[in-house]
C-alpha positions as CSV (number, residue, x, y, z in Angstrom):
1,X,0.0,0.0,0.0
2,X,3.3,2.7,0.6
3,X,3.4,2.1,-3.0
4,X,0.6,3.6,-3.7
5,X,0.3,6.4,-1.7
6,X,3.6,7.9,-2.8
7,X,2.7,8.0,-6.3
8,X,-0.3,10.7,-5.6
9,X,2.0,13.8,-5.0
10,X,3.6,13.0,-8.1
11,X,0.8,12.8,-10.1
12,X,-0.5,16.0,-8.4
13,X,2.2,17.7,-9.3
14,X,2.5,16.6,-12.7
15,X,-1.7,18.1,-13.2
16,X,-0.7,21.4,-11.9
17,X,2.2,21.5,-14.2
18,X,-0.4,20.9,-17.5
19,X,-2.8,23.2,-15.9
20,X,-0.2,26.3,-15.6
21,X,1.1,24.7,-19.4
22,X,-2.6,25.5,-20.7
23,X,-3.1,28.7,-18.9
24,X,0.2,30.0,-20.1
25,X,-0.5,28.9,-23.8
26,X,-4.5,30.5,-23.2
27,X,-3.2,33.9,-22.5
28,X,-0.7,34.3,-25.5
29,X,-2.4,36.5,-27.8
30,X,-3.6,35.9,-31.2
31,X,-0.9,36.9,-34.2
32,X,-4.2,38.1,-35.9
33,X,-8.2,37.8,-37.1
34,X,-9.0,34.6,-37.7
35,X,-8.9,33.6,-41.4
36,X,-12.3,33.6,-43.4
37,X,-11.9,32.3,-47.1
38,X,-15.0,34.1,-49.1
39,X,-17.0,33.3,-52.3
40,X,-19.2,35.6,-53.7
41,X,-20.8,36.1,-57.3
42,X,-23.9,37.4,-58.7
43,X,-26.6,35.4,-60.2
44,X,-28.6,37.4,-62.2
45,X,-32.3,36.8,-62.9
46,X,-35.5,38.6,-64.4
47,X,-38.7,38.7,-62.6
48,X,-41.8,40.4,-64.0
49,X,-39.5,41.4,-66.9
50,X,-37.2,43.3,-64.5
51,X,-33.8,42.4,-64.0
52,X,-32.1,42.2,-60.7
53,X,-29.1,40.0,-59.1
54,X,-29.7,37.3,-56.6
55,X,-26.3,36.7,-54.6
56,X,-24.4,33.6,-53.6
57,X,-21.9,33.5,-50.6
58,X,-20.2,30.7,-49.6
59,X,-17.5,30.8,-46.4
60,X,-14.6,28.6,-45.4
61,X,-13.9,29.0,-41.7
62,X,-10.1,28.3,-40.8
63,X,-10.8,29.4,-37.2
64,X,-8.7,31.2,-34.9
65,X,-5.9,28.4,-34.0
66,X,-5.1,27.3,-37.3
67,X,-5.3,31.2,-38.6
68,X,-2.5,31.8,-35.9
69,X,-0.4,28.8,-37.3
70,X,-0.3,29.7,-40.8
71,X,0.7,33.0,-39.8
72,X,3.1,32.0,-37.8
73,X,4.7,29.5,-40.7
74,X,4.2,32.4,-43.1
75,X,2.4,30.5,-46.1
76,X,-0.3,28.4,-47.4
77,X,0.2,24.6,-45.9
78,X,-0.3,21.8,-48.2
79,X,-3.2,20.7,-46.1
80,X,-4.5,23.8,-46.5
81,X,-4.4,23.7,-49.9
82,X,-5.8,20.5,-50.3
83,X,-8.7,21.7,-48.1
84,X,-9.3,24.8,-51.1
85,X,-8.7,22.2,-53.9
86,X,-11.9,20.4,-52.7
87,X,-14.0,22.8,-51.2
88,X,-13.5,24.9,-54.7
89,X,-14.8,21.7,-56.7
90,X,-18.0,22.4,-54.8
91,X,-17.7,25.4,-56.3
92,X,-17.4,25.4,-59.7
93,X,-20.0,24.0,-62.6
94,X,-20.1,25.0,-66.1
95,X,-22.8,27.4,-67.3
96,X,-26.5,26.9,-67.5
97,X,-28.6,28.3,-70.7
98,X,-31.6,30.7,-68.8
99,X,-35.0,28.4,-67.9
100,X,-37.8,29.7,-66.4
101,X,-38.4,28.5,-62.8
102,X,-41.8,28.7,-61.1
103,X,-41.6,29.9,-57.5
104,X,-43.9,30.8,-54.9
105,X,-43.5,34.6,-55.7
106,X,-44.2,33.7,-59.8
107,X,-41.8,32.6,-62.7
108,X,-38.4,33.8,-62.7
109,X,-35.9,33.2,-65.3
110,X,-32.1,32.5,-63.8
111,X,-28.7,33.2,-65.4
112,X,-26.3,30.4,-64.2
113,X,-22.9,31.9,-65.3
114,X,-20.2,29.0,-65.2
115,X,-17.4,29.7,-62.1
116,X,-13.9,28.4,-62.7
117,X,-11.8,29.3,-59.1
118,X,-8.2,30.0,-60.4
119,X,-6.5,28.2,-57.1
120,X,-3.2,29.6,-57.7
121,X,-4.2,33.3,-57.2
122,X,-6.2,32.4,-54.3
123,X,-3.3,31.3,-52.9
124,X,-1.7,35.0,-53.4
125,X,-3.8,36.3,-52.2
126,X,-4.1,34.1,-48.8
127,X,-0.3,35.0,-48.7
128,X,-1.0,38.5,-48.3
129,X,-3.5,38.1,-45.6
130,X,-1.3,36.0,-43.6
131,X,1.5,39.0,-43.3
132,X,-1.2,41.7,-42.3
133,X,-2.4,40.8,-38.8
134,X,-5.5,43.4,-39.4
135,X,-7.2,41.5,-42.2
136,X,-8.3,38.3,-41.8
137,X,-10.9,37.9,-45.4
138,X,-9.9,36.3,-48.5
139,X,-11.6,36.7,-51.9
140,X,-11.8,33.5,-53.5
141,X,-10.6,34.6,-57.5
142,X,-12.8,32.7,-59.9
143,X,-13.6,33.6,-63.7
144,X,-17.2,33.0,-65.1
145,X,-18.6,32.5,-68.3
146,X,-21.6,33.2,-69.8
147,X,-24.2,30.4,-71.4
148,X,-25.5,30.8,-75.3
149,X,-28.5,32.0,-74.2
150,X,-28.7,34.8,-71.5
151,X,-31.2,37.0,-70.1
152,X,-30.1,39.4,-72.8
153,X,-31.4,36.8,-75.2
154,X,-34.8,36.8,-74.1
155,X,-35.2,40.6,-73.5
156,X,-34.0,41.1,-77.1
157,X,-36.8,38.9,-78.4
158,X,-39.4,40.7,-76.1
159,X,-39.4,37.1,-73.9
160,X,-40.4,39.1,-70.5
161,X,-42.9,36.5,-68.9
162,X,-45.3,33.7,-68.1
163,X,-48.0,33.8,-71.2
164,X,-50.2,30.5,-71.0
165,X,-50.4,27.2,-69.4
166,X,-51.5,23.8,-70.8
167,X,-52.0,20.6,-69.2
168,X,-53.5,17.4,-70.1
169,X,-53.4,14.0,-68.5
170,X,-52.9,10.3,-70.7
171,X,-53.4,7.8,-68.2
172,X,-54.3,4.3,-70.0
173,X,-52.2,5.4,-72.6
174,X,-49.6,2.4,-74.3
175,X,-46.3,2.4,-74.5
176,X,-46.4,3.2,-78.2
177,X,-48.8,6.3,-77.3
178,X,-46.4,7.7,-74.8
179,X,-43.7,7.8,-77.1
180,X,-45.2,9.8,-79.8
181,X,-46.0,12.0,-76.8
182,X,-42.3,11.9,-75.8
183,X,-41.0,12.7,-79.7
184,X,-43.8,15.4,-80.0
185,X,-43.3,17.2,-77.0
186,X,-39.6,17.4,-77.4
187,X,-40.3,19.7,-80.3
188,X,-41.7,22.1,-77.3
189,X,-38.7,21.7,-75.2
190,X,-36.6,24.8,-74.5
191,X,-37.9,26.4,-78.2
192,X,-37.9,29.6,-79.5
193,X,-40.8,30.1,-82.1
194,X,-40.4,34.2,-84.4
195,X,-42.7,34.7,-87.0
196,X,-46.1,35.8,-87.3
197,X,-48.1,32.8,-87.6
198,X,-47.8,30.0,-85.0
199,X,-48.1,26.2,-86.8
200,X,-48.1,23.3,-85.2
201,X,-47.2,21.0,-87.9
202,X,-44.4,23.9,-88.7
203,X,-43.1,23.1,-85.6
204,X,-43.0,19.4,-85.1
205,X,-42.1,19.0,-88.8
206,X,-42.8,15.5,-90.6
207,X,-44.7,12.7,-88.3
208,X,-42.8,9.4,-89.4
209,X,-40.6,6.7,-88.8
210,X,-37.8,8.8,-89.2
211,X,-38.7,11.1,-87.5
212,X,-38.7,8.8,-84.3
213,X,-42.6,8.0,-84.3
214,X,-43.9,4.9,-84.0
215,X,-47.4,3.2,-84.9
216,X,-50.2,3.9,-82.5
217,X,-54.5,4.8,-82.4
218,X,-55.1,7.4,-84.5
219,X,-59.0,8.4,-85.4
220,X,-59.4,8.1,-89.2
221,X,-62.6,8.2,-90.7
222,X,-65.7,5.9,-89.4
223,X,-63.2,4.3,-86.8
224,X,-59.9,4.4,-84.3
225,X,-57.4,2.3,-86.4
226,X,-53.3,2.1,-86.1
227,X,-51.4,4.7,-88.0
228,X,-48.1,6.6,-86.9
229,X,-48.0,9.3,-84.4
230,X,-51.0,8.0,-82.4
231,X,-51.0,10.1,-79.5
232,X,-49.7,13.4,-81.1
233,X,-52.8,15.1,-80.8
234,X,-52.1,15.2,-76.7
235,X,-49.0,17.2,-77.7
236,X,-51.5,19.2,-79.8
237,X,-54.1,19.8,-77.2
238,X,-51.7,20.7,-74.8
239,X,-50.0,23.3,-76.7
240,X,-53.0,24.7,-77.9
241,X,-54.6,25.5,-74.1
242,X,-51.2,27.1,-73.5
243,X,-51.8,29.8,-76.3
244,X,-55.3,29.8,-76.2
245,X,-55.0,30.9,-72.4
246,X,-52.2,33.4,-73.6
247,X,-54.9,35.3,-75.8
248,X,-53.4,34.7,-79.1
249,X,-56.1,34.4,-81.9
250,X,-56.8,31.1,-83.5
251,X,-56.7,31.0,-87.2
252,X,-57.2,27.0,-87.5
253,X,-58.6,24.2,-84.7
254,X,-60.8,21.6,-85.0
255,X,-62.0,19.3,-82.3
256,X,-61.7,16.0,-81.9
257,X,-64.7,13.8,-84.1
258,X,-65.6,12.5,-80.3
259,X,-65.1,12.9,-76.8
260,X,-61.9,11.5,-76.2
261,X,-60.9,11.0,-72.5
262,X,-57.8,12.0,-72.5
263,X,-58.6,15.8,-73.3
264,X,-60.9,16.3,-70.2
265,X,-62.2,18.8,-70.3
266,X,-64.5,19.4,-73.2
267,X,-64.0,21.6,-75.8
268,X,-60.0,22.2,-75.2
269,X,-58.9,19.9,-77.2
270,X,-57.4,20.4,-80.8
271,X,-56.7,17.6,-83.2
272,X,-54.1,17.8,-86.0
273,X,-53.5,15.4,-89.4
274,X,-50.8,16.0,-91.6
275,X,-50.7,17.6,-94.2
276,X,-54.6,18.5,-94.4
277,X,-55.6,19.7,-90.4
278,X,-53.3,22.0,-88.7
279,X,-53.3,24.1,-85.9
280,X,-52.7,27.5,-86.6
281,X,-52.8,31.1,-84.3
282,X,-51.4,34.8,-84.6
283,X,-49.1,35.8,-82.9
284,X,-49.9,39.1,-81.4
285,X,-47.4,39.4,-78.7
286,X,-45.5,41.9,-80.4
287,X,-42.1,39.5,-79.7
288,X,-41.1,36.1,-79.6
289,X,-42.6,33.3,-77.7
290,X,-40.6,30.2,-75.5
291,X,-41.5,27.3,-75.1
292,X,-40.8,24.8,-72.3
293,X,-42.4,21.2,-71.8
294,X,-42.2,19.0,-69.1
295,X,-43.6,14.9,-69.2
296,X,-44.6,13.0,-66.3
297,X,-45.1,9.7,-67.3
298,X,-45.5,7.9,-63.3
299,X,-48.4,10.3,-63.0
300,X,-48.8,11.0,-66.6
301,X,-49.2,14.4,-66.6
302,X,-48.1,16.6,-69.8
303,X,-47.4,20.2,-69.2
304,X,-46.7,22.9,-72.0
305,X,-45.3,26.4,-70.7
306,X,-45.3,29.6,-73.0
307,X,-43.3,32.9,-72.2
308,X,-43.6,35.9,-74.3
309,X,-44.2,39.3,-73.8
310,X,-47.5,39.5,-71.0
311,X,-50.4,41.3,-72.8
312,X,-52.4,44.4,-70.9
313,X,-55.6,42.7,-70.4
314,X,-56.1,39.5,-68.4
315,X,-57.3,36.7,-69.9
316,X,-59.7,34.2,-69.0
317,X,-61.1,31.3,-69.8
318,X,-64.6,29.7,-68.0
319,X,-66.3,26.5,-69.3
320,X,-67.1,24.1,-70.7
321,X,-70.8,24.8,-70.9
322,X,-72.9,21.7,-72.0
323,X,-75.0,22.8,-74.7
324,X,-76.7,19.7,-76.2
325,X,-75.9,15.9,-75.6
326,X,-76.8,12.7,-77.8
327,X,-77.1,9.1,-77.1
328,X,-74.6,7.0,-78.3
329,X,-75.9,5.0,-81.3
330,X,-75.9,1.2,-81.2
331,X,-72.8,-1.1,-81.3
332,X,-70.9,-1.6,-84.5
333,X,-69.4,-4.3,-85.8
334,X,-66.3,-4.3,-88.1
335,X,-65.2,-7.8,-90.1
336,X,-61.6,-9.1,-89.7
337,X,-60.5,-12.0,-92.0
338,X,-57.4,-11.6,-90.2
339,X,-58.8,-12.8,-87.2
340,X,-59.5,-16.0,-86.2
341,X,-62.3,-17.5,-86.7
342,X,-65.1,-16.6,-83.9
343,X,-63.1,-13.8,-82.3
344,X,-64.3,-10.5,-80.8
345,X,-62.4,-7.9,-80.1
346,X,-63.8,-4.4,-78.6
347,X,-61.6,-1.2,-80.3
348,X,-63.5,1.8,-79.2
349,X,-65.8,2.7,-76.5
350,X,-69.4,4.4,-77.1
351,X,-69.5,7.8,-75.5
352,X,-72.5,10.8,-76.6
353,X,-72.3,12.8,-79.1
354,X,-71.7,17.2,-77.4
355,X,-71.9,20.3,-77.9
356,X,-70.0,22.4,-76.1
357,X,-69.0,26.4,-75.6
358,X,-65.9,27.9,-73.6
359,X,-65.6,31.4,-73.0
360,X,-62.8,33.4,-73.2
361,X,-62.4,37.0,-71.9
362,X,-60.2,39.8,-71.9
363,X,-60.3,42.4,-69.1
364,X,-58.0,45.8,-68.5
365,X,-56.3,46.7,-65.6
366,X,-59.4,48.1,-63.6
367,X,-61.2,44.7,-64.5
368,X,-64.0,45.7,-67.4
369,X,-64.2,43.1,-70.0
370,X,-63.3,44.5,-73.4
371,X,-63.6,41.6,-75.4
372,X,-65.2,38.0,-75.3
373,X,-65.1,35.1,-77.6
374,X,-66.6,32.1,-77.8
375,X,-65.2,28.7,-78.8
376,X,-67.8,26.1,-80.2
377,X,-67.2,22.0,-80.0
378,X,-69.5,19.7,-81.6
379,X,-68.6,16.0,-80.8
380,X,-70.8,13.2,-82.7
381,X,-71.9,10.4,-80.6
382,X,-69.7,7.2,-81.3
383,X,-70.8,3.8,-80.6
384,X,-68.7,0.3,-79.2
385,X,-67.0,-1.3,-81.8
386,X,-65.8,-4.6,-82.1
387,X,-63.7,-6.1,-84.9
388,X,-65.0,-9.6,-85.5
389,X,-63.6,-12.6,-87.3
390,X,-65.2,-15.1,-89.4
391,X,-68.3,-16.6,-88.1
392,X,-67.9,-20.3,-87.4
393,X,-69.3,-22.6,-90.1
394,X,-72.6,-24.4,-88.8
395,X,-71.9,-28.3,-88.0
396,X,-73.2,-30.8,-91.0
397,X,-76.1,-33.0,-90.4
398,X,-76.8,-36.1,-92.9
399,X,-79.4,-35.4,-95.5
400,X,-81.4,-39.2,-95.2
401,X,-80.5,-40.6,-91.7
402,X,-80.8,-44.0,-91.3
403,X,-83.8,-44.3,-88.6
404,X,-82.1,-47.5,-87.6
405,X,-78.8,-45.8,-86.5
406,X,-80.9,-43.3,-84.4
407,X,-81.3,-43.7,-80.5
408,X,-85.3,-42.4,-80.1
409,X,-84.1,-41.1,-76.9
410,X,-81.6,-38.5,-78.7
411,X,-84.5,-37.2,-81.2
412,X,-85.1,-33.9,-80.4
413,X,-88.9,-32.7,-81.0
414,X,-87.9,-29.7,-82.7
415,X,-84.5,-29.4,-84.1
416,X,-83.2,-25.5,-84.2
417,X,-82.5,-23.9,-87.1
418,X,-78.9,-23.2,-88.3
419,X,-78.2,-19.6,-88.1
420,X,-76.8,-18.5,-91.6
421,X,-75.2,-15.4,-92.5
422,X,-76.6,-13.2,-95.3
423,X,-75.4,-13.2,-98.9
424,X,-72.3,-11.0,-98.6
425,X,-72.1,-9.9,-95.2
426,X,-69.3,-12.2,-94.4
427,X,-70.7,-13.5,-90.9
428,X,-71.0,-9.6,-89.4
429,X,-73.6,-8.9,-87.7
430,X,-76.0,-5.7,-88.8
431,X,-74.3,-2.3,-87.9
């Protein structure tokens, strides 16, 4: 036990020792202001039309210890610089062409200049710093660059704002459908349209193979049949409720020949056919107009976006208003000898026959209307179809039967007549 207690007074004496070591260390005064390594840039941006700079400042913190050992080795540690190396990587990105964002205050279109941090004068100019005990910030040196298309590029072409909105929704659409969709509304992506008279089929340019379509539903005549493109007219629609609700006039539209699900509601919906049906508006904005198209297709949801220059009056558009509605006729029947033989196959669904008006207005700043127009939609009714193959051939019976080879049990007491198909209907029943 002696062992034991003569070791405390040493160990007592070595704690007061650290203590006085610390305390000492604690009240040497700092060789300067702590080091702050600072990045700061301007992002500009345009809101309303008006431009105005948003600004981005990012700090490194060397902290009050390590600030006093740099200065007192009187350059930039390798550690150190390792530390700028990565934190500048977080840094730097190449530039961003101008897209409008939506925010909670509006749209706002951001120009994301590319920054390029030049270490080695960064360095410099942490050198400097570390000699003058009164400054302790650092301006991180960087470079930008500016994208192709800037904020100048859109106020030259009179771009200033949000214009119109469309949305539709193709839930139950195919594969094949969605990818006309895709091809289609790429056209719409990030494009500039100049020129007086807006054209859809201008825009997207041939619908074919090589194009990058591919064979869907398309409505053609009597009947919904397989053609390429199927699906393009929800590109269509779409674009056209972005410029209808921007106020441009319409020069060409037709509806669709019925209701078609996909284009809820009624009477927005605009159906194009190359080379013969187009859809067609003026362009009365006075400028340019951008487009910009986003696809959804987990909640398949198709959104067109049109910027321009904003027009005095507010528009509006209210409806549909049901006008008249028609029963759907009875169920068709359309012969397949491709089919086999007996088969049924259901290709459209019956839905009434519509008309339909949607009303759009114009109102000045102190809110009097000073102009309405009407939109008019007539939708035939459309009945089920079914493509049907041959009907089955009725089973042979002998002609003379041999009343010995009959069981009387088996003799029916009034055979049914065979059921056979009229000369030159080919087995399909009456439409």
């Amino acid at each position: 036990m002696w062992h034991t207690r003569a070791m405390y007074p040493r160990l007592l004496i070595l704690i007061t020792l650290c203590s006085s070591s610390a305390l000492a260390a604690s009240s040497i005064p700092p060789l300067g202001k702590a080091i702050q390594i600072v990045f700061y840039a301007k992002v500009p941006q345009m809101i309303g039309g008006q431009l105005s700079n948003q600004e981005v400042v990012k700090i490194l913190e060397l902290g009050q210890a390590r600030s006093d050992m740099l200065r007192q080795a009187g350059k930039v540690s390798d550690n150190l610089k390792n530390d700028l190396s990565r934190w500048a990587k977080t840094l730097e990105h190449d530039p961003q062409n101008v897209r409008f964002k939506r925010t909670e205050a509006g749209w706002k279109a951001v120009q994301q200049n590319g920054w390029n941090i030049d270490l080695e004068a960064t360095y410099s100019a942490l050198s400097q710093v570390l000699t003058d005990p009164a400054k302790g910030q650092v301006k991180v040196v960087f470079s930008e660059k500016q994208p192709f298309r800037t904020l100048e590029f859109f106020r030259s072409r009179g771009i200033l704002g949000h214009i119109g909105e469309g949305i539709t929704r193709y839930r139950g659409s195919t594969r094949a459908r969605m990818t006309n969709i895709h091809v289609g509304a790429g056209h719409f992506d990030d494009t500039l349209f100049e020129g007086k008279v807006f054209s859809f089929n201008k825009m997207v340019g041939p619908i074919n193979r090589a194009t990058g379509f591919v064979e869907g539903l398309v409505i053609s005549g009597d009947q919904t049949q397989a053609g390429v493109g199927g699906g393009i007219c929800q590109v269509s629609t779409t674009v056209f409720r972005a410029l209808y609700t921007a106020g441009l006039p319409i020069l060409e539209r037709r509806n669709h020949r019925y209701q078609v699900s996909y284009y809820s509601p009624l009477g927005l919906d605009a159906t194009i056919y190359q080379p013969s049906q187009d859809l067609k508006f003026t362009n009365d904005t006075g400028g340019s107009i951008w487009f910009q198209t986003t696809w959804n297709d987990r909640r398949r949801r198709l959104e067109v976006q049109a910027f321009g220059s904003p027009r005095a009056e507010k528009v509006s558009v209210t409806g549909p208003v049901l006008l008249a509605s028609r029963r759907s006729p009875p169920d068709k029947y359309i012969f397949d000898h491709n089919m086999r033989v007996g088969a049924k196959d259901q290709v459209d669904w019956a839905v009434p026959g519509a008309t339909v008006v949607v009303y759009r207005t114009f109102k000045n700043t102190s809110g009097k209307v000073v102009k309405s127009e009407t939109l008019r939609s007539v939708y035939v009714p459309w009945p089920n179809i079914f493509k049907v193959g041959p009907t089955p051939a009725p089973r042979a019976t002998p002609k003379n039967p041999d009343p010995k080879n009959l069981d009387p049990k088996k003799i029916p007491s009034s055979a049914p007549t065979p059921s056979i198909p009229a000369p030159g209907s080919d087995g399909v029943p009456p439409a």
